[in-house]
VOPAGU-2260 file (C-alpha; in pm, 1 decimal, decimal comma):
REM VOPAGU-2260
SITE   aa  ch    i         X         Y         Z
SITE  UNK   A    0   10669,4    7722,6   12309,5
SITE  UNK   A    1   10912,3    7976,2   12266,5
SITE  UNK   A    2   11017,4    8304,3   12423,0
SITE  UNK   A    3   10859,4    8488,1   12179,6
SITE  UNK   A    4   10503,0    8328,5   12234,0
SITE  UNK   A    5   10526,6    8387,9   12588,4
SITE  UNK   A    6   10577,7    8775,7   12601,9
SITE  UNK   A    7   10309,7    8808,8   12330,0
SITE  UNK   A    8   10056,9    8613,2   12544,6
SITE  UNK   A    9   10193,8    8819,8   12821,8
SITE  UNK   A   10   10131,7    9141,3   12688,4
SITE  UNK   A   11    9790,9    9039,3   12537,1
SITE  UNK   A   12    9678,4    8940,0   12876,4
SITE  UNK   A   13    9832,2    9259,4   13021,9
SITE  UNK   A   14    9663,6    9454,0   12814,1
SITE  UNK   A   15    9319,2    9309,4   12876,2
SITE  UNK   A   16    9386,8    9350,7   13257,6
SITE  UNK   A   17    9419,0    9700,3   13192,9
SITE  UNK   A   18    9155,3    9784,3   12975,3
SITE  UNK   A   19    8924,6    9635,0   13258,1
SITE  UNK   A   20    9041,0    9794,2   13527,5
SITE  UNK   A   21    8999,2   10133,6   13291,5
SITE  UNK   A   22    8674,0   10029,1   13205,1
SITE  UNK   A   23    8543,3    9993,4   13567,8
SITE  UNK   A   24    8724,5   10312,3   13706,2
SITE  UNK   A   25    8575,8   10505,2   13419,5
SITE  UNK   A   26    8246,1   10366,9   13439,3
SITE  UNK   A   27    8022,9   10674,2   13480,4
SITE  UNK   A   28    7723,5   10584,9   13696,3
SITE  UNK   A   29    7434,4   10848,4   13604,3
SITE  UNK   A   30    7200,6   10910,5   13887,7
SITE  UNK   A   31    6809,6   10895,8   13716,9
SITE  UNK   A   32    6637,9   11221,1   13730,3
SITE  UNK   A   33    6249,6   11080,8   13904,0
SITE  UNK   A   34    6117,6   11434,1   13867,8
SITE  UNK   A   35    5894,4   11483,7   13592,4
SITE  UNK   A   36    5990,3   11882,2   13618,3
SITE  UNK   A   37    6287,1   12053,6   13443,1
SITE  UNK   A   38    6582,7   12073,5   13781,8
SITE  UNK   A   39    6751,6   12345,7   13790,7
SITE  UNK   A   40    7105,1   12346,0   13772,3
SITE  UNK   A   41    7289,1   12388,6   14060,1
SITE  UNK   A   42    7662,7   12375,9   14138,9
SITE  UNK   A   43    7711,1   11996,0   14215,8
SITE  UNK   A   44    7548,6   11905,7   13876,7
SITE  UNK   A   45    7776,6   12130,5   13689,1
SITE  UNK   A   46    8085,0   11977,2   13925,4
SITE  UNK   A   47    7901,8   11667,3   13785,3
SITE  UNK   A   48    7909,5   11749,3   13406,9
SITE  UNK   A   49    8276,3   11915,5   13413,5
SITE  UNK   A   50    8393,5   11532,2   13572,8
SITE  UNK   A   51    8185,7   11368,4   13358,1
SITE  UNK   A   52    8356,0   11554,1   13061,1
SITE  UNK   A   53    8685,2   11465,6   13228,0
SITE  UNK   A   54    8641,1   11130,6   13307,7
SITE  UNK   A   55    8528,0   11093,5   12892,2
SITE  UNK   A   56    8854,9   11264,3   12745,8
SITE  UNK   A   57    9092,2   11000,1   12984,6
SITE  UNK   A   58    8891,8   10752,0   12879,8
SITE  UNK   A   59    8980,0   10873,5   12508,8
SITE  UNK   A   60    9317,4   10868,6   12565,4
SITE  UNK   A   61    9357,8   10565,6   12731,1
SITE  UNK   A   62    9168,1   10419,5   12451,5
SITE  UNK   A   63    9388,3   10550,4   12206,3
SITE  UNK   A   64    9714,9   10420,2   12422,2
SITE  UNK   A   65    9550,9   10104,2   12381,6
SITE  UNK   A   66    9531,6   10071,6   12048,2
SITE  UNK   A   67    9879,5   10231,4   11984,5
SITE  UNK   A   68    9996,1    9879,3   12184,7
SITE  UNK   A   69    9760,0    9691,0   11997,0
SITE  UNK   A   70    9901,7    9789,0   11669,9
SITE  UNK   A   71   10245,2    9754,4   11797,7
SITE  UNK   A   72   10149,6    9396,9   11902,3
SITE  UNK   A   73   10048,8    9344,5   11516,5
SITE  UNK   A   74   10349,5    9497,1   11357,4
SITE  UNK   A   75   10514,7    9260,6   11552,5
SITE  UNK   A   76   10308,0    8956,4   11518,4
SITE  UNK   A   77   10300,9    8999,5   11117,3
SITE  UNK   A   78   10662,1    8908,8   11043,2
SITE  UNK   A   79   10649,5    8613,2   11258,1
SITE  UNK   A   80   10337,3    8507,2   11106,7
SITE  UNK   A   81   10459,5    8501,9   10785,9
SITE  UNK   A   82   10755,9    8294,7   10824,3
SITE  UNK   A   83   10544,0    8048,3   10988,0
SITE  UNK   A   84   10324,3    8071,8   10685,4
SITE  UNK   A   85   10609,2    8075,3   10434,7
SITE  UNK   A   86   10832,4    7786,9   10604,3
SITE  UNK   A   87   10616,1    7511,9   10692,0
SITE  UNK   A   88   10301,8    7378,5   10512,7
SITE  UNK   A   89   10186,8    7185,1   10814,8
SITE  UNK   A   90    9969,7    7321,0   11081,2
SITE  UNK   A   91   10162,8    7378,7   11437,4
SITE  UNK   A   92   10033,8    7550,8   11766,3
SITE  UNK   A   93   10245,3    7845,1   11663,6
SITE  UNK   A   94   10092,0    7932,6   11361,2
SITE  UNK   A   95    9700,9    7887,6   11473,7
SITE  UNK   A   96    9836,8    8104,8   11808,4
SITE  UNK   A   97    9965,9    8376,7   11581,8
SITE  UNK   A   98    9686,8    8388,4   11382,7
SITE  UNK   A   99    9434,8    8378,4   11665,5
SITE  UNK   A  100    9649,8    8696,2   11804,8
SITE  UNK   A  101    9626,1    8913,2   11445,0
SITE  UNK   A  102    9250,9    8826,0   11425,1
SITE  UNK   A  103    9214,7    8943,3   11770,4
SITE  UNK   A  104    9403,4    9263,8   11685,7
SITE  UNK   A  105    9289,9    9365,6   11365,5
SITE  UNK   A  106    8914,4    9304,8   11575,3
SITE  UNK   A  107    9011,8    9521,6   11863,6
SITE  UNK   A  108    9196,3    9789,7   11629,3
SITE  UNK   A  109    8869,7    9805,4   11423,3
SITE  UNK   A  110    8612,5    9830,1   11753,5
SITE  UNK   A  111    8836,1   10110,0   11922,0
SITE  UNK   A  112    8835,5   10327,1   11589,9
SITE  UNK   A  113    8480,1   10295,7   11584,7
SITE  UNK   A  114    8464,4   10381,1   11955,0
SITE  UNK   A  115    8689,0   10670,1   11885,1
SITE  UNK   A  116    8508,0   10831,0   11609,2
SITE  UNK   A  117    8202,5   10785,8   11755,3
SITE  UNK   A  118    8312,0   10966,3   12092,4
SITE  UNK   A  119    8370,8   11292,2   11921,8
């Protein structure tokens, strides 16, 4: 393997280390309202909302820094794909690697759009 296949698997696996630890800091546990009354509102659940609104616009921006490196990872996957495509006609670890990488990214790019849009 070359260089270049080990700081893309590097940065792929750095980037799913960080998108979990994201995920688990910004996982908003609700607390279950058992009362069958309306509850009034008192300061610690609108403390409560106003983080909960905070918490939800980092998470949107981390999201979107993650797909920035996602399709920074592509851009640079692409060329290299293709001249594995275009100079051999055998199949090599390389090439099924780079195309397990794009698929990957084109399916993370796609699910965090879809994340995004629906978040607004």
């Amino acid at each position: 393997m070359n260089q270049e296949t080990y700081i893309i698997i590097g940065l792929s696996v750095f980037a799913f280390l960080i998108g979990i630890r994201l995920k688990k800091s910004l996982n908003n546990k609700k607390s279950k309202i058992t009362n069958k009354n309306k509850p009034r509102k008192n300061k610690n659940q609108e403390k409560e909302t106003q983080t909960s609104a905070i918490k939800e616009k980092i998470k949107r921006i981390f999201t979107i820094i993650m797909l920035i490196l996602v399709f920074a990872l592509l851009l640079f996957m692409i060329p290299a794909l293709s001249r594995d495509l275009l100079s051999n006609s055998k199949i090599n670890q390389n090439l099924v690697l780079r195309i397990i990488i794009v698929v990957f990214s084109v399916y993370i790019l796609f699910m965090g759009f879809v994340k995004i849009r629906k978040s607004k």
